[in-house]
C-alpha positions in Angstrom: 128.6 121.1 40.1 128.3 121.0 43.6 127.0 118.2 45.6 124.1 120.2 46.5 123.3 122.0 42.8 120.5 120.6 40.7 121.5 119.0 38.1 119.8 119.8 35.1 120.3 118.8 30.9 119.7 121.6 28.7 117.0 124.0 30.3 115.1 120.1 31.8 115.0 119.5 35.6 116.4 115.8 36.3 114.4 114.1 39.4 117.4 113.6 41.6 115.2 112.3 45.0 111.9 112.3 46.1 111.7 114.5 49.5 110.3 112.8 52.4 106.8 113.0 53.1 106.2 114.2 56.4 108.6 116.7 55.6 106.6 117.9 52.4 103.0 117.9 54.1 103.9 119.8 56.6 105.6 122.1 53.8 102.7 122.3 52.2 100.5 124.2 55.5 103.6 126.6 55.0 103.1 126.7 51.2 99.7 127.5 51.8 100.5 130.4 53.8 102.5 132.3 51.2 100.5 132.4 48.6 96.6 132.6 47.6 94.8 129.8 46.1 91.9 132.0 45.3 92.5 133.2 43.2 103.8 157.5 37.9 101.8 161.1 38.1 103.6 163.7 39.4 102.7 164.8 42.9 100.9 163.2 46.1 97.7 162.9 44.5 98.7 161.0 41.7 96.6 159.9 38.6 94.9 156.8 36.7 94.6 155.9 33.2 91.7 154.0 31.3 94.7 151.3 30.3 95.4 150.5 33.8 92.7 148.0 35.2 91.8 145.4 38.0 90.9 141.7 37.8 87.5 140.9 37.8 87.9 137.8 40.1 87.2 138.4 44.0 89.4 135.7 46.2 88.3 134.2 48.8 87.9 136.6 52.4 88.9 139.7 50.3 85.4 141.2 51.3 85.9 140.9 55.2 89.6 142.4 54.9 90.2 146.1 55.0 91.8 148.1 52.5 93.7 151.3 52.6 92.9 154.7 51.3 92.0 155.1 47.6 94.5 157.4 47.3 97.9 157.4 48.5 100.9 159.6 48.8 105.0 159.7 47.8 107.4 162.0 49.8 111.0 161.6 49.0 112.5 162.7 52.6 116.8 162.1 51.1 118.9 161.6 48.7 120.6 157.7 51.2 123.1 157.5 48.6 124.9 158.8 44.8 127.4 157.5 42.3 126.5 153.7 41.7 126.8 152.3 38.9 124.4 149.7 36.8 122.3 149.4 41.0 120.2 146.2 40.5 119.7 144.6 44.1 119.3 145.8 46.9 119.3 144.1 50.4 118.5 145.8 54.2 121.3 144.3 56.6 120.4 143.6 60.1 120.8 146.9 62.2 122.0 149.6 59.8 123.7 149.2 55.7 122.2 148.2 52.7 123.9 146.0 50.5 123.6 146.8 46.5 124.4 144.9 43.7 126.3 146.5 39.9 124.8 144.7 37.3 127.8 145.4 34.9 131.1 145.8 37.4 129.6 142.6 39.3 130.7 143.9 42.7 128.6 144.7 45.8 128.8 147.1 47.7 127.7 148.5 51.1 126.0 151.5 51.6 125.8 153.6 54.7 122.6 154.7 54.9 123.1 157.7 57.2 125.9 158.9 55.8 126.1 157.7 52.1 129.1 156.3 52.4 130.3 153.5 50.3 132.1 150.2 50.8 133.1 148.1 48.1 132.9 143.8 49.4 134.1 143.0 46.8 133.8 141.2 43.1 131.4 138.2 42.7 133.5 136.0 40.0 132.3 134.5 37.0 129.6 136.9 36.2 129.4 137.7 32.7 127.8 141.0 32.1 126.4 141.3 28.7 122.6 143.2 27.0 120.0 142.7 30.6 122.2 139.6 31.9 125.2 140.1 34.7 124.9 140.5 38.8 121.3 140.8 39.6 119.2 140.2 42.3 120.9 139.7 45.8 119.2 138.4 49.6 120.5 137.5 53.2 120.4 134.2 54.5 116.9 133.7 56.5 120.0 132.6 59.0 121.9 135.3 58.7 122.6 136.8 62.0 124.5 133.4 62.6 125.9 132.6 58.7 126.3 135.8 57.6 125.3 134.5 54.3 124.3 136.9 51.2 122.6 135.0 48.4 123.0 136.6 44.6 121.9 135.5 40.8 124.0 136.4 38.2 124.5 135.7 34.4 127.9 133.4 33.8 129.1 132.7 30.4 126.3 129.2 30.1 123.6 130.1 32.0 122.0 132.0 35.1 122.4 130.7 38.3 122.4 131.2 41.9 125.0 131.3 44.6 125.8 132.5 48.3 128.8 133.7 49.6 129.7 134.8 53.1 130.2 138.6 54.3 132.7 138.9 56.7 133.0 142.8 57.5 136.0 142.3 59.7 138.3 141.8 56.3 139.8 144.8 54.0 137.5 146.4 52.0 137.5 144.6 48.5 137.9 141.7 50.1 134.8 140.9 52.5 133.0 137.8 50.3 134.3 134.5 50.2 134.2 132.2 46.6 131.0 131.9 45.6 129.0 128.5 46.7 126.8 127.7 43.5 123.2 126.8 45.1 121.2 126.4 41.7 122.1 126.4 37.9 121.0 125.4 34.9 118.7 128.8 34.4 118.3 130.3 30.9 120.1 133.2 29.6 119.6 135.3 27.4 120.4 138.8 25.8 117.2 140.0 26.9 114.2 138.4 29.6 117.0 137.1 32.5 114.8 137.5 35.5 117.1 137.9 38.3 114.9 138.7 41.5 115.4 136.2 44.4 113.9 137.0 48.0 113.3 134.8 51.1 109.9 134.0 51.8 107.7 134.2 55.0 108.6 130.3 54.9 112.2 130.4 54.8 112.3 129.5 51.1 114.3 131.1 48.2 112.1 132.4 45.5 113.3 133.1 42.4 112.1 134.9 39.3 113.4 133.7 35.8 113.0 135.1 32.3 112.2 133.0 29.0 115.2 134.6 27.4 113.8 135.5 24.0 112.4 131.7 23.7 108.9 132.2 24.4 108.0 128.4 24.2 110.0 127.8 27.5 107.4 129.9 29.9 105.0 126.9 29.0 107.3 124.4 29.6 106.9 123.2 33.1 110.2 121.2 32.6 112.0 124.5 31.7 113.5 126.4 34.1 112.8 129.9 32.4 109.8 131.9 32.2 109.0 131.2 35.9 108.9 131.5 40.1 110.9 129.1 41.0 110.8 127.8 45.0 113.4 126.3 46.7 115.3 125.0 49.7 118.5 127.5 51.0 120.6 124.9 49.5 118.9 125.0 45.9 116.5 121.9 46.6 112.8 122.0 45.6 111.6 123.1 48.2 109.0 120.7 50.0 104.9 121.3 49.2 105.4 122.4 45.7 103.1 122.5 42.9 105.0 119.7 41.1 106.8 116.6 42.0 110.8 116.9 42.4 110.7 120.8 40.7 111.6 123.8 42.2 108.9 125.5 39.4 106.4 127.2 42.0 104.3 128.9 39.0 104.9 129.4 35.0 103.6 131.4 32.0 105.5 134.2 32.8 107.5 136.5 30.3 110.0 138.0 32.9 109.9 138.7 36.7 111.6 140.9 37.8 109.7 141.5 41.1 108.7 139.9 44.1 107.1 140.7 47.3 104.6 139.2 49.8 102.0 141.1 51.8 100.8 141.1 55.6 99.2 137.8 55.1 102.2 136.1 53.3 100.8 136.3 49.9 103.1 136.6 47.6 102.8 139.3 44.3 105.1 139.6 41.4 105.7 142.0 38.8 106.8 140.6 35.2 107.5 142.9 32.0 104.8 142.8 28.7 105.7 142.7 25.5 104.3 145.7 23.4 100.8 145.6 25.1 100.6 145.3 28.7 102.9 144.8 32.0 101.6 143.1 34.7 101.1 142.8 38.7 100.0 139.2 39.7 98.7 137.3 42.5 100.8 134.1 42.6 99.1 130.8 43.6 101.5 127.9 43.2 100.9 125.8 40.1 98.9 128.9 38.5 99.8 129.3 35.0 99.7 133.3 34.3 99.4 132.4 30.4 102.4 133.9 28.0 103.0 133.8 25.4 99.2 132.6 24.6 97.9 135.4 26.7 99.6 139.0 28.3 97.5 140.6 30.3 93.6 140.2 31.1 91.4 137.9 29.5 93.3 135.2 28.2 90.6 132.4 28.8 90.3 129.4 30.8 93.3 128.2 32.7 95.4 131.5 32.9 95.4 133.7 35.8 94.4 137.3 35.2 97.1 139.8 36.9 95.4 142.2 39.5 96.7 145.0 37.5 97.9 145.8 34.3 99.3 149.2 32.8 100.8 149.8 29.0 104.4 149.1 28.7 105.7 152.9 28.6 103.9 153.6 31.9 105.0 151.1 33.8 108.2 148.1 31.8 108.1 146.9 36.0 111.3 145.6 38.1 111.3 145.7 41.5 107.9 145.8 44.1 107.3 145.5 47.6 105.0 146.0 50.0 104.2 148.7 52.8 101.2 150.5 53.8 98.8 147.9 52.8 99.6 148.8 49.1 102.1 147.1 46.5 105.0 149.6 45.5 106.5 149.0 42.0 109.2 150.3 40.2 109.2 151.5 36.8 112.0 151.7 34.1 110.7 153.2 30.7 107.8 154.6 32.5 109.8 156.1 34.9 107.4 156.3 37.9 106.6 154.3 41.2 103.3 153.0 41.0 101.1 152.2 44.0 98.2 149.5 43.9 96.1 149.5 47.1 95.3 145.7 47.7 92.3 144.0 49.6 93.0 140.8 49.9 94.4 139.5 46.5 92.8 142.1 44.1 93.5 145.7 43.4 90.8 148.0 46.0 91.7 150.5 43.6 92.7 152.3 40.3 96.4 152.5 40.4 98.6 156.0 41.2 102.0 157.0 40.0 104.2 158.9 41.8 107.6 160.5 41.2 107.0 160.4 36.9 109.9 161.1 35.1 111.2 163.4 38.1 114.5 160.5 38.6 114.7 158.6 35.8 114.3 154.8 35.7 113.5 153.3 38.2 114.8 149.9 39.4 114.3 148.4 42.9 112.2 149.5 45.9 112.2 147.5 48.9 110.7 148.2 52.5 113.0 150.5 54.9 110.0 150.5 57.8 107.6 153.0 59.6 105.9 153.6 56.2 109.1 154.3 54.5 110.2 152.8 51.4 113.9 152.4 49.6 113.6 153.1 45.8 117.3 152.6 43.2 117.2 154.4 40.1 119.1 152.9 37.1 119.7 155.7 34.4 123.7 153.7 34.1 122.0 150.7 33.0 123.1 151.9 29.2 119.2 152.9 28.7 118.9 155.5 31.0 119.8 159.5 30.9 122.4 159.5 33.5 122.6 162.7 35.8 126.1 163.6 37.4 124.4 162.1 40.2 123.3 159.2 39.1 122.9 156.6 40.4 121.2 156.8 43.5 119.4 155.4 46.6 116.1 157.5 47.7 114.4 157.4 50.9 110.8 157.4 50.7 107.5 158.3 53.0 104.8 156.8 52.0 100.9 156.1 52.7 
């Protein structure tokens, strides 16, 4: 390991230091800022189902906030990009290119996204591709104009874990990342359930979204690293102000996130797949426990958070989400849609719409492009999928 990896035994967090605690308290204002403690149709109009519903809780200021239209609508303006294979993350670069991640060829690549061209940086090593598990989620460095440092999680041949490499674009093509800096191990994996979203927050913090790996007991298990949001420093620290003393655990009870966004306000949502019942959106308050496998979906009793939304799992079976237009935007892979949620405050304003159904397949990732425009991956290559010639590809989207 690395002197600045956390060292875990098994899937159990070791206490390795206490952080200091001037440094933690005034992590904790920031904490508090990111989260809330309170707490597919075809066409532009879109539709709603009687299985999709809203949490019945109301946080705290929701009523004096405004919230955007009850209806929304999806225009897809280009085809950015075609040809990728097994597209899992994607990341915006600073003035112009979007970085993508293969899931199965573990190599990233840069996108054009005027012309569609396509730059391969190069392979991330040790990734071991195998069922859901391989090169996943990807970020930049909150630093990056002056590191030039792109963060990834992947699946090696033990565990998942996360690691940063730099990008310099002034080397061949192939040949643009250096080795691989491991940041954070120790992460269950699994066939199936590997998480594998990681984004930087409004407070500079690495967020990460686990899966249980088939081992359902582990999402209770706030010693476990799987089944969870985990919160930490850039260099894989538990990041100060958390929910629990020396973790990087930021919330539990989850099944499998594989989204995460945070709104105007720096609350952050997450999208996690359902077994056979219901998916979920959730409002994430740190320390919240959102109740699998005791509860999926609403009404699980005391002490589990209800999600803000919920839809069956062949509507919906959610990666990525993100945020534009005062609305959450999440990806669907079985159901094949983008769904929109319009959001006041930390509860659904209104029924939920779905956009785009069935019209490009699965989709993957969607991430914020600006001026009410969204980026949205397919993944039809992902070995479940009915690839086009095409496939697959990076959409631009206009949205309200």
């Amino acid at each position: 390991m690395t002197g600045r990896t956390r060292r875990v035994e098994g899937n159990k967090i070791v206490p390795r230091r206490a952080l200091p605690t001037a440094l933690a308290t005034a992590a904790l204002l920031l904490a508090a800022g990111c989260s809330s403690d309170d707490g597919e149709a075809s066409g532009a109009e879109g539709a709603s189902s009687p299985s999709r519903t809203t949490a019945r809780s109301s946080p705290s200021g929701s009523a004096t906030e405004e919230a955007p239209p009850a209806k929304g609508s999806v225009k897809v303006t280009r085809t950015v990009a075609t040809g990728l294979r097994s597209p899992w993350g994607l990341a915006p670069l600073p003035g112009g290119g979007l970085l993508v991640s293969s899931r199965d060829e573990a190599t990233l690549t840069r996108v054009d996204e005027k012309t569609g061209e396509k730059t391969e940086l190069g392979e991330v090593p040790g990734v071991s591709a195998s069922g859901e598990g391989g090169l996943l989620g990807i970020a930049l460095s909150p630093d990056y104009a002056s590191d030039r440092m792109v963060y990834a999680y992947f699946t090696s041949a033990s565990d998942n874990r996360i690691v940063r490499m730099r990008y310099d674009e002034e080397k061949p093509a192939g040949d643009q990342l250096s080795a691989p800096d491991t940041v954070f191990r120790g992460i269950p994996k699994g066939v199936i359930h590997n998480g594998g979203r990681i984004a930087f927050g409004p407070d500079k913090m690495l967020y990460a979204g686990t899966g249980e790996s088939g081992d359902t007991g582990l999402s209770q298990d706030k010693e476990s690293l799987g089944g969870k949001i985990l919160r930490m420093t850039p260099d894989g620290e538990p990041a100060p102000g958390n929910p629990f003393p020396d973790s990087t655990v930021y919330s539990y009870g989850h099944r499998n996130v594989q989204g995460l966004a945070w709104d105007d306000k720096q609350r952050l949502f997450a999208a996690e797949f359902g077994q056979d019942t219901w998916d979920e959106l959730n409002a994430i308050s740190p320390g919240a426990n959102y109740g699998w496998p005791e509860a999926e979906g609403e009404g699980g009793g005391s002490g589990f958070r209800d999600p803000l939304a919920q839809w069956s799992t062949d509507e919906a079976s959610p990666s990525g989400v993100a945020y534009a237009e005062g609305s959450a935007w999440m990806a669907g892979l079985r159901g094949e849609r983008l769904w929109r949620v319009p959001l006041k405050g930390t509860e659904a304003a209104a029924d939920p719409q779905a956009f785009l159904d069935g019209e490009y397949g699965r989709l993957r990732t969607v991430a914020p492009a600006g001026g009410g425009k969204l980026w949205l991956v397919t993944s039809n290559t992902d070995g479940r999928g009915d690839a086009k010639g095409d496939d697959d590809r990076i959409l631009e989207l206009e949205v309200q």
